[in-house]
C-alpha positions, 0 to 999 in steps of 0.5 A: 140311053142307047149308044150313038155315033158323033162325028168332028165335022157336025160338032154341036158347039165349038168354044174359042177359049180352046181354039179358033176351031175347037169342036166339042163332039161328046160333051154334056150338050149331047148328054155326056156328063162323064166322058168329053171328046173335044177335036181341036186344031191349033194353027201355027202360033195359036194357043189355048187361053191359060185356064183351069179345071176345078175339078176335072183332069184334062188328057188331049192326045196330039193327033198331028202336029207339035207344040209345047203345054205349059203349066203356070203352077209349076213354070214348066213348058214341055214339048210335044209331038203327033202320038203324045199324050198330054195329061193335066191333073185336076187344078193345074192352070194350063194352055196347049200352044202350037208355038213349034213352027206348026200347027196341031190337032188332038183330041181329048177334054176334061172329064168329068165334063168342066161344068163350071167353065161351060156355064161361064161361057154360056154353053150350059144353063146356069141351073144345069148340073150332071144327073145323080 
């Protein structure tokens, strides 16, 4: 496979599990099983629907904005701002929330790809599976 260029504004799936406007750039859809770069903007007040990634760690770095990640194994809720790097390891229930009186944009995602959470949701075949 020969390298390609993305870009935010022509995502090939957005997921509302993440955020009204969660755009997954570079994911399994676009063939990248290893490596995912989700752009996501959270307005004020908005917040991810709490989940897990079974066997994914999570790293969503804050591009703007301010907002609180919350880890439901653990009853913490830290704060963050523009030039944090957030890192949730594999199997943490977690939601990132714009709950500081603004809104937030990071990118970042699950690597490997959450291929399970996709299938749930329908973004990826039930047969699918990451090549050998």
């Amino acid at each position: 496979m020969a390298i390609r260029v993305f870009h935010r504004d022509h995502p090939t799936l957005r997921l509302p599990l993440i955020s009204k406007d969660a755009r997954f750039v570079i994911w399994p859809g676009t063939g990248a099983w290893y490596a995912n770069m989700n752009y996501v903007c959270l307005e004020p007040g908005e917040a991810n629907v709490p989940h897990v990634h079974a066997a994914s760690e999570d790293t969503i770095f804050i591009l703007s904005g301010r907002g609180t990640v919350r880890d439901y194994d653990h009853d913490l809720a830290l704060p963050f701002h523009a030039g944090c790097a957030v890192h949730v390891p594999i199997g943490v229930k977690h939601a990132v929330c714009a709950d500081r009186g603004e809104g937030l944009i990071s990118v970042g995602g699950p690597c490997p790809a959450d291929v399970t959470l996709l299938k749930a949701v329908g973004a990826l075949p039930a047969d699918a599976h990451a090549p050998q």
